[in-house]
C-alpha positions in Angstrom: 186.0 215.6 264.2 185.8 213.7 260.6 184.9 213.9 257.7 181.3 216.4 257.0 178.3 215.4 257.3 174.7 216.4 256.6 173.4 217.6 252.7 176.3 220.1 252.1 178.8 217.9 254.0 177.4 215.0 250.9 177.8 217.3 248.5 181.4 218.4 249.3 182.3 214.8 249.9 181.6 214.0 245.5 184.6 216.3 245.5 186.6 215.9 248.6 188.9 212.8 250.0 190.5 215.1 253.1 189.3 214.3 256.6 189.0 217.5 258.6 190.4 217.6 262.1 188.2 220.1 264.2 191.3 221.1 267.0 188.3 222.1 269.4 187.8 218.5 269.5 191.2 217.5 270.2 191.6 220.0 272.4 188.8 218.8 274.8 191.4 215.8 275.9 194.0 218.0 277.0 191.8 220.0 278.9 190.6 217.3 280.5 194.1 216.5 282.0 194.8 219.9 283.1 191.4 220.1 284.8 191.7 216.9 286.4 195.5 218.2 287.8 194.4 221.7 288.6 191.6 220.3 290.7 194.3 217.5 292.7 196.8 220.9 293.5 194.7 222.1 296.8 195.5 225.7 296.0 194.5 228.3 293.2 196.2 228.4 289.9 196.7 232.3 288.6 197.2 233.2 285.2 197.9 236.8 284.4 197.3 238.5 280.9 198.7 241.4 279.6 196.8 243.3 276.8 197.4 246.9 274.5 195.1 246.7 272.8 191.3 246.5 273.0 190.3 245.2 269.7 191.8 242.6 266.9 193.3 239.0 267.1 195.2 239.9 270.5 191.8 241.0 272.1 190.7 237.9 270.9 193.3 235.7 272.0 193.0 237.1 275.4 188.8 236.4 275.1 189.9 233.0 274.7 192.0 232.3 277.1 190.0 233.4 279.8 187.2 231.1 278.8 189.7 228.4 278.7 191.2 229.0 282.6 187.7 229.1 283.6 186.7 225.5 282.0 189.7 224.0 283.5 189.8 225.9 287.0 192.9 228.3 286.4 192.1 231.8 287.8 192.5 234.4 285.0 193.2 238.3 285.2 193.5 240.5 282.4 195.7 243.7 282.9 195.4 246.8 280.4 198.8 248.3 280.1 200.2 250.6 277.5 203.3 250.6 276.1 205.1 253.2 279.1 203.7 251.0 281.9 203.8 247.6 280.2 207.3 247.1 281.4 206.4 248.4 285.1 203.6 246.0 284.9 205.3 242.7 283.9 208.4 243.2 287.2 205.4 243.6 289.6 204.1 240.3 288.2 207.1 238.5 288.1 207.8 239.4 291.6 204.0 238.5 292.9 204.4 234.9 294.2 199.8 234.6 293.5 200.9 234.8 290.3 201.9 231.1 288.7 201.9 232.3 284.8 202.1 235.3 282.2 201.4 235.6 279.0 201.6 238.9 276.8 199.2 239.3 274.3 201.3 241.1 271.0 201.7 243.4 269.6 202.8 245.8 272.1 204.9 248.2 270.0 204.5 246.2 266.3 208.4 246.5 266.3 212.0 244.9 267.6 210.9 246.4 271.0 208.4 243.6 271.5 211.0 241.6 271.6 212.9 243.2 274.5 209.6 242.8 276.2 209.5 239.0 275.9 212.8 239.0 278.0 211.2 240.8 280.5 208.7 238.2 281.5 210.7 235.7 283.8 210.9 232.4 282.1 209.5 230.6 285.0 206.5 232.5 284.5 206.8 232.3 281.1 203.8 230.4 279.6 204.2 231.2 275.9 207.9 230.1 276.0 209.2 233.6 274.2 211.6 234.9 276.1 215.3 234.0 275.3 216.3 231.4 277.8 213.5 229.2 276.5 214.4 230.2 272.6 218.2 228.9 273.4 216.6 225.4 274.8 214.1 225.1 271.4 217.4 226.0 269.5 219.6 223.7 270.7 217.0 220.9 271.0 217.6 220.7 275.2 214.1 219.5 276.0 214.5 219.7 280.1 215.5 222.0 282.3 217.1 219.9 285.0 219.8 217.2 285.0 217.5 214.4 285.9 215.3 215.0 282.8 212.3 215.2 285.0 211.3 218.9 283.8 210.2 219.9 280.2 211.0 222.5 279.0 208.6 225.3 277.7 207.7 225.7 274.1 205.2 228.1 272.7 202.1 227.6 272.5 200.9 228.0 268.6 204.0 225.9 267.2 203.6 223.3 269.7 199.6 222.9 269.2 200.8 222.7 265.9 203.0 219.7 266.4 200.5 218.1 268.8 197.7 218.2 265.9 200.3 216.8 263.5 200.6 214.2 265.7 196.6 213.5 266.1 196.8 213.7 262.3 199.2 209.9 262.3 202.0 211.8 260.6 204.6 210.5 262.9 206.1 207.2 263.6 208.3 206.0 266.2 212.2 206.4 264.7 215.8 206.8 265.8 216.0 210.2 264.3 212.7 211.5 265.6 208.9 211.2 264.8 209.0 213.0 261.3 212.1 211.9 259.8 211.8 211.1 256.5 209.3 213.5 256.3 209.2 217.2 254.5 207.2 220.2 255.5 206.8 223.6 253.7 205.9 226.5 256.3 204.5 229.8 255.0 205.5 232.2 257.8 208.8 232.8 259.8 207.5 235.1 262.6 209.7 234.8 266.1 206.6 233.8 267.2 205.2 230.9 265.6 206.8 230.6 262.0 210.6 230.4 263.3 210.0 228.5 266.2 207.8 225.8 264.5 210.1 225.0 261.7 213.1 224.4 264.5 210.7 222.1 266.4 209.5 220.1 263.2 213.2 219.8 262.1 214.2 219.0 265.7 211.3 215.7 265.4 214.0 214.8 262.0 211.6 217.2 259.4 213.1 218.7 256.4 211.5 222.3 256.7 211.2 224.7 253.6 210.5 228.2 255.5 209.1 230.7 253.5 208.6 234.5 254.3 209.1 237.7 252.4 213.2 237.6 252.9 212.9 234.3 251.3 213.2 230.6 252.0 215.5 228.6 254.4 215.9 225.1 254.6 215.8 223.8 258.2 217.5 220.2 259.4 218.1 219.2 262.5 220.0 221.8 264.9 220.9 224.1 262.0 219.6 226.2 259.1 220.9 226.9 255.4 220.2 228.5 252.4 218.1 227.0 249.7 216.9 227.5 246.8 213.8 226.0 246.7 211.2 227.6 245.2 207.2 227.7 246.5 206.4 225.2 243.8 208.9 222.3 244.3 208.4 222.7 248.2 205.0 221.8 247.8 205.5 219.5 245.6 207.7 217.7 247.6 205.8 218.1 250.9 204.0 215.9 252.6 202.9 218.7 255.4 202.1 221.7 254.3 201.6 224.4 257.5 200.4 228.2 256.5 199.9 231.4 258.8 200.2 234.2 256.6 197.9 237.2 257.8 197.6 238.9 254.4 195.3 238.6 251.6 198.0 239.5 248.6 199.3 235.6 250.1 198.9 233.6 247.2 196.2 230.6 247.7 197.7 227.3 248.1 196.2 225.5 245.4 195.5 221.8 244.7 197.2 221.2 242.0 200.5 222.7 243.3 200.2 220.2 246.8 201.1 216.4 246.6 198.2 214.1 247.1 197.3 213.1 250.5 199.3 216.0 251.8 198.4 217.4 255.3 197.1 220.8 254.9 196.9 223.0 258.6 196.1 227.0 258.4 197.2 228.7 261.5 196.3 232.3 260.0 193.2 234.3 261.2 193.0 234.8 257.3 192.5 231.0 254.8 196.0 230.4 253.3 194.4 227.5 251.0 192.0 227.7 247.9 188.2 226.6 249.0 188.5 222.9 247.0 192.0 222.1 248.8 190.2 218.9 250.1 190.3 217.6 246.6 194.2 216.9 247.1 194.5 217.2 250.9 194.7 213.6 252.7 193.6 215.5 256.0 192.8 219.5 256.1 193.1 221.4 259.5 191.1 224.7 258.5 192.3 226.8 262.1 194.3 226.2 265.1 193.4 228.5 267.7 191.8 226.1 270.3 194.7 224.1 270.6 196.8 227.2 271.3 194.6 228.0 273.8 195.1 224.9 275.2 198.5 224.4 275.3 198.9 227.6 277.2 197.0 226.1 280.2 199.1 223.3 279.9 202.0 225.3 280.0 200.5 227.2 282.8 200.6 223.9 284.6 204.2 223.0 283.9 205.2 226.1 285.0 203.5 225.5 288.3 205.1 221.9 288.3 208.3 223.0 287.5 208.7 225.7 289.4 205.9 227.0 291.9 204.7 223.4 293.2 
């Protein structure tokens, strides 16, 4: 983590103020508290994976995660299903007490039907946080799931690493109206899965969230959501987070000029959302995320087990 290093990394630094946060680093700390807590339970830990199909970013994804369970002692088992025995598949694991977590690896159909499969998943089990009785908590900002406020709530797993590298990054400050207020963010996706979720969560922390996607942009505050009309340029100029994840090359580059300086630049995309001299402009520049999602699903995995399986 920091800034390059070596004869390239002296070269790009004539031309580049950002610091660059590797998230494989910062994910090594919170492995090392899930490893440390697997390792006091006394009893396996099972994590069960659900996967269509055999090559692509869900493949991947699933790759991942079982190289994470097994550096932190969580047992992993990955379960081909298609799309007729998929649903089948997920009721037998929700009703296997081995069986502390799930997690789904999309797409399943690629349509509105994936989202009828998050619901099947029992939100107890749920480790990515998709299925609708988590959704309503992110929503409506209810961050426990018991009166006491002894049990956090799930949330998933890309938006939150997200938030948790924003935070490693010293963008937030301890406030009355949450860790980001006064701050603005522009988000380039609005999937249910991360894009949606993430600008809820940053708005939650007192962000002002320009979402962008192909229906256009929304403006995000705390506990609700309004039309805007902002456009690309003067939400990046105004924004001193700037978060993209769109998997398409027609996406145009964010550029330096169009960012403010000292911005915080993250990519979550398998594909670069930002121009190759972005860290001429950028403050700090997170190039990927993936590790931290990674880890944050064996932390979820965890509080799952805390929450409801201890």
């Amino acid at each position: 983590m920091g800034r390059r290093v070596g004869i390239l990394g002296a070269l790009a630094e004539r031309c580049s103020v950002a610091h660059i946060i590797d998230p494989s680093e910062v994910a090594k700390e919170f492995r090392r508290v899930v490893r440390e807590r697997v390792a006091s339970l006394g009893r396996p830990l099972k994590l069960v994976g659900f996967l269509a199909a055999e090559t692509g970013p869900s493949k991947t994804y699933a790759d991942y995660t079982r190289l994470g369970c097994e550096d932190v002692g969580i047992g992993f088992e990955l379960r081909h299903a298609g799309k007729l025995e998929i649903e089948a598949a997920i009721e037998a694991a929700n009703a296997d007490k081995a069986v502390a977590g799930i997690i789904v690896y999309y797409p399943i159909f690629g349509t509105e039907h994936d989202r009828y499969i998050n619901d099947l998943v029992a939100p107890e089990k749920d480790i990515e946080g998709l299925n609708s009785y988590w959704a309503r908590k992110l929503y409506h900002n209810q961050r426990y799931v018991d009166p006491t406020r002894t049990k956090k709530a799930i949330l998933p797993c890309t938006p939150l690493a997200i938030v948790k590298l924003i935070e490693m990054a010293g963008a937030m400050h301890a406030g009355p109206e949450g860790p980001l207020s006064g701050k603005t963010i522009a988000v380039f996706n609005r999937s249910e899965v991360v894009g949606r979720p993430l600008a809820s969560m940053l708005a939650n922390d007192g962000a002002e969230v320009y979402s962008f996607d192909i229906d256009g942009p929304l403006l995000f505050k705390k506990q609700h959501v309004v039309d805007t009309s902002a456009t690309r340029a003067e939400a990046l100029a105004r924004a001193d987070i700037v978060i993209t994840g769109v998997p398409s090359r027609s996406f145009p580059l964010v550029t330096p000029h169009e960012i403010r300086p000292g911005a915080l630049c993250i990519n979550f995309s398998t594909l670069r959302n930002f121009a190759p001299d972005i860290e001429s402009q950028a403050g700090t520049f997170i190039p990927r995320v993936g590790p931290m999602t990674v880890a944050m699903a064996l932390r979820n995995t965890l509080r799952l087990f805390d929450n409801y399986h201890s």
